[in-house]
N, C-alpha and C positions, 0 to 999 in steps of 0.2 A: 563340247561343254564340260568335259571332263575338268578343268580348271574352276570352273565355278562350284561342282562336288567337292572339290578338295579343296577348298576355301570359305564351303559354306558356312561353315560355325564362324572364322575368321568375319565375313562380310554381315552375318546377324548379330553379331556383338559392335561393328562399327556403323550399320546401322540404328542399334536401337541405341546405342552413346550417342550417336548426334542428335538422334529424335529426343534422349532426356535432355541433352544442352539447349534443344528448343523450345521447350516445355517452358523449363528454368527461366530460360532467357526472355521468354513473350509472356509466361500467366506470375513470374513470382518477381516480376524487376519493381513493382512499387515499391517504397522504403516503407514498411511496418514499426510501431511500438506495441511489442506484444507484451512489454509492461501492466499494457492498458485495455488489452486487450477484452478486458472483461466490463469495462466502463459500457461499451455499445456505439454504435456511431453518431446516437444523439448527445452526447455526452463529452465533455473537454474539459483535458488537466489546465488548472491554472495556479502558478505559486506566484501568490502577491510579495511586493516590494513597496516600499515607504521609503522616500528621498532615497531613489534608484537604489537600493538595498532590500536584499529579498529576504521578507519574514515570511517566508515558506520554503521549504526543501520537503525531498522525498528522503527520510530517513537521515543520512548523516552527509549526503552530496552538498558541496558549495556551502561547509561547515565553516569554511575561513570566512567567505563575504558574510554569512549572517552573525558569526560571533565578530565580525571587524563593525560591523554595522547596530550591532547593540553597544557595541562602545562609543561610535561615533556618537549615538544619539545620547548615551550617556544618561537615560533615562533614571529614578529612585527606584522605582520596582518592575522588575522583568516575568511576564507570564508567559508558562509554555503552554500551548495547547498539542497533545499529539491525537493524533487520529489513522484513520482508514482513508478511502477515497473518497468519501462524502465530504472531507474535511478542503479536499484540494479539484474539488469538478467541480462543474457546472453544467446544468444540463438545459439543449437548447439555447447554445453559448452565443451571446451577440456582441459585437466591437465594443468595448469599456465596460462589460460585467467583469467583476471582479469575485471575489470568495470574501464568504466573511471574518477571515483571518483579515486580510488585508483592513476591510471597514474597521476594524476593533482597532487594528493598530493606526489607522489614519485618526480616528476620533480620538484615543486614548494618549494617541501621542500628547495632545494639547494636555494632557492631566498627569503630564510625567512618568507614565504608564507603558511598558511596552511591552509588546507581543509579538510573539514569534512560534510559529506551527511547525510539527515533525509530523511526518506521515509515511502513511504505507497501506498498499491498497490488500484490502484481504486482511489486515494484519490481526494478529492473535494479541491476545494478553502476556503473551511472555516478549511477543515484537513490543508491548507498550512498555513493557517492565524496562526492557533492554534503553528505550529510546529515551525514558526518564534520568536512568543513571548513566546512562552516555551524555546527555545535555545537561545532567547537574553538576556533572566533572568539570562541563566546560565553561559554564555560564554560572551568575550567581541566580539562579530559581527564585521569586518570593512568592509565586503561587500557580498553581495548575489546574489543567481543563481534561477530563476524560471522559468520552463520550465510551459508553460498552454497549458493542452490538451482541445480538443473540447469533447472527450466523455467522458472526466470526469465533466462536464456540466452539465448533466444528471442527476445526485445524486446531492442530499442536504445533510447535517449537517456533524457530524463529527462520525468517526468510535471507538464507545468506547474502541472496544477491545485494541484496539491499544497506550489507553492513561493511563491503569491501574497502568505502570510504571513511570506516570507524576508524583503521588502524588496528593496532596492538591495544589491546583494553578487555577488562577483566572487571569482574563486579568485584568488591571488597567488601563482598558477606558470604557467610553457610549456610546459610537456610537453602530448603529443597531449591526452589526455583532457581535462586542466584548460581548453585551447582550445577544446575543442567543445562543454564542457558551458558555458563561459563564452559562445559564442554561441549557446547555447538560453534561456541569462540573459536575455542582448540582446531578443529578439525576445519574450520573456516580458512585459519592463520593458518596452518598446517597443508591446506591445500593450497591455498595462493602464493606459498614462502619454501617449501621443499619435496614438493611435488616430484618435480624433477631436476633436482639438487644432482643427483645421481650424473644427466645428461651435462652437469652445468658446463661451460665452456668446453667441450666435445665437439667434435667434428661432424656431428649426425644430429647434435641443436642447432648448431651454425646451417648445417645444410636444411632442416625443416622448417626453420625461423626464417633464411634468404628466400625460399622457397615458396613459403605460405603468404610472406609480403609481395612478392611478386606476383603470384598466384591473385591474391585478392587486390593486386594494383591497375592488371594489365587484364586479368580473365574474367569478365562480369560474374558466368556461374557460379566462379568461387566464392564471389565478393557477396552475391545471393544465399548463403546456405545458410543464415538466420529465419529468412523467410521460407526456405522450405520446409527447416523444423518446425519453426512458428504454426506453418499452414498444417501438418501433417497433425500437429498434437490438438490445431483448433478445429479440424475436419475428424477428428476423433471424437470431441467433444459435443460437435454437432452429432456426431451417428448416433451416440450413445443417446443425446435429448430424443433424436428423433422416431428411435427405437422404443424407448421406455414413455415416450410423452412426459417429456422435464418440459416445464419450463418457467417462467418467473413466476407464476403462482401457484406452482408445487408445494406443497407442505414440505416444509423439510424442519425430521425432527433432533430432536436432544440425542448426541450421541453422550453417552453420560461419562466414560473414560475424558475424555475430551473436553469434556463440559467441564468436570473436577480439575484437568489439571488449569484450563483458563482462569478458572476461578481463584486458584492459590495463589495464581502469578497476582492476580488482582489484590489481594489479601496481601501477600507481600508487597505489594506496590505502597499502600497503604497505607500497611507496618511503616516502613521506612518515613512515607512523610509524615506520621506523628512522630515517629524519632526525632526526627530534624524539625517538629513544629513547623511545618510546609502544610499550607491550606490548599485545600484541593476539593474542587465541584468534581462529583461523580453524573454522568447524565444518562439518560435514557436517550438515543437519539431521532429524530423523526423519523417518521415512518407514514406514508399515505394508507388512507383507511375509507378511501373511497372503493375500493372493493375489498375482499377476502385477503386479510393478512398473509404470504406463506408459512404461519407457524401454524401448530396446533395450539389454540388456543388454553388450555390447561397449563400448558408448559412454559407459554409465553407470560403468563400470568404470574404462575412459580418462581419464573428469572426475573421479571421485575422487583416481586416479595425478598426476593433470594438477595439479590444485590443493591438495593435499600436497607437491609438488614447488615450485611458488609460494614456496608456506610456507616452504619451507627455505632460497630462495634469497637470500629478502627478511628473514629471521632471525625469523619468525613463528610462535607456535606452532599446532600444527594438532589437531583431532579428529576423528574420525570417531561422530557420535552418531548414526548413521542407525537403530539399536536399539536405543535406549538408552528409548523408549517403546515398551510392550507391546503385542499387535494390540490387548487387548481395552478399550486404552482410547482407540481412535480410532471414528469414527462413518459415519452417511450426511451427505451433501451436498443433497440434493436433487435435479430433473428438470432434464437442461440439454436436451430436446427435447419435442418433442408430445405424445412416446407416454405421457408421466406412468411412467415407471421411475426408480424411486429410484437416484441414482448412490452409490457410496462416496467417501468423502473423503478423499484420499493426502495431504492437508497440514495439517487441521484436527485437535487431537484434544481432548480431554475436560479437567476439571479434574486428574483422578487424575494425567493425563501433563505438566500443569506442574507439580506436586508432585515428580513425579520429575526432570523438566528442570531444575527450581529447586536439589533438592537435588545434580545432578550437576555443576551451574555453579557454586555456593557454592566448592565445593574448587577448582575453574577459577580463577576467580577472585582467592583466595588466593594460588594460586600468582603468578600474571601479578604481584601485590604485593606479591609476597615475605613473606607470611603467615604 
């Protein structure tokens, strides 16, 4: 057996490769969107369409059919609404619920009226700033809808992934925000466009490019390694819940750096549509209060004062819809730890509650156009 000594390290590195190719191959072959990852499994993306043209995208994706489709319809005035992922789920999703983007734009159609939604899940105030002056570039805007969450407060800058389909585009102002989201542009376009300029036409991109395509053509584990980052960063996220006891009805408070710079973005958002005499509902967005908020209540308080105040200053109108959908038609989330306990869902709710969202915005809307 002297052969198997002198081969031993050899034969436990091709053993434990094929044991990971098995792993890979039997627990991570389902096709994931860890997009959405954070929606929960009660929970489904839906971006509505009107005469088979979608007035919903996620961020600036399938920009051509919704600006080819606000021309076909040719409406007088065009509303954007952007949002988070409240704006484009549904939770508890059944065959022919739709989101209330879509109801607005089906009823308003008849009033010459058209709407169209940008979203992004998680997104900040500097994703809503960006999403505004990217869609006013493209479209002619005559009035807007922004919902402002408290826990999207939390996070700064802006989500690249989500802007790959902007293109080349630049904000054309100096104020703080528009600088900083214009250098998140920078280094976006800069990684997508010269990354590896260096390697360009080389014989060692040609070989990594032949290689990689074949690899994720012919070899499932390669064509799998989405999902095993996916799983590895969302089985982190689980330790961590279930280490600290997180879960959807944690307090989570005001990080105050964070808090400030969302808020400027917001203030700048603002600035700009009274420049341009662009009317715009600022809202509060629902929220179930059938049990314990996760904010602290103090602070939750403060950010609604806080950003009513905004509104007024900047000549914006403001709402407070945080009730305006009932508890019973919000839902569960799913397990955000080990122990498999169903979490509730404080930002997803049912079809019944864009029914109601739809029909409270219609008259919103009107108004901002003088209806």
């Amino acid at each position: 057996m002297s052969w198997l000594r002198k081969y031993q390290s050899l034969l436990g590195l091709v053993l434990s490769f094929t044991l990971a190719l098995l792993i890979i191959s039997v627990f991570f072959r389902e096709k994931k969107n860890f997009e959405n990852l954070a929606l929960g499994i009660y929970t489904k993306s839906y971006f509505g369409k009107v005469k088979n043209r979608p007035v919903q995208t996620m961020g600036f994706r399938d920009q051509a059919l919704v600006i080819n489709g606000c021309k076909e319809r040719n409406e007088k005035d065009l509303v954007l609404i952007i949002g988070n992922s409240q704006t484009h789920s549904i939770n508890q999703y059944k065959k022919g619920d739709v989101t209330f983007t879509e109801l607005l734009a089906d009823s308003l159609n008849k009033e010459s009226i058209d709407v169209i939604s940008s979203s992004i899940p998680n997104a900040t105030l500097e994703d809503f700033y960006l999403l505004y002056k990217g869609w006013k570039n493209k479209l002619p805007v005559k009035a807007m809808l922004v919902p402002v969450f408290l826990d999207d407060t939390r996070e700064v800058g802006i989500q690249d992934v989500f802007y790959k389909d902007l293109g080349a585009f630049s904000i054309n102002d100096t104020n703080t925000v528009a600088l900083r989201v214009n250098a998140q542009l920078k280094v976006l376009a800069h990684t997508e466009t010269t990354e590896f300029k260096a390697l360009d036409q080389t014989f060692q991109e040609r070989t990594e490019n032949g290689l990689d395509t074949y690899l994720d053509k012919h070899f499932v584990p390669w064509h799998l390694r989405p999902n095993v980052r996916g799983d590895f960063f969302n089985n982190l996220y689980k330790l961590r819940n279930t280490v600290f006891g997180i879960d959807a009805k944690t307090k989570r408070g005001v990080i105050k750096n964070s808090y400030t710079r969302n808020l400027d973005a917001l203030k700048a958002l603002l600035e700009d549509c009274r420049k341009d005499s662009l009317p715009v509902l600022v809202y509060i967005p629902p929220i179930r209060n059938d049990v314990e908020m996760p904010y602290y209540q103090d602070e939750y308080e403060a950010f609604k004062k806080e950003i009513q105040s905004i509104c007024a200053s900047c000549g914006a109108r403001f709402k407070n819809m945080e009730s305006v959908v009932p508890n019973q038609y919000w839902g569960l989330k799913g397990t955000r730890t080990f122990k498999g306990l169903v979490d509730l869902d404080f930002m997803h709710f049912q079809y019944a509650g864009h029914i109601i969202m739809a029909d409270t915005l219609q008259g919103e809307i009107k108004k901002l156009l003088n209806r």
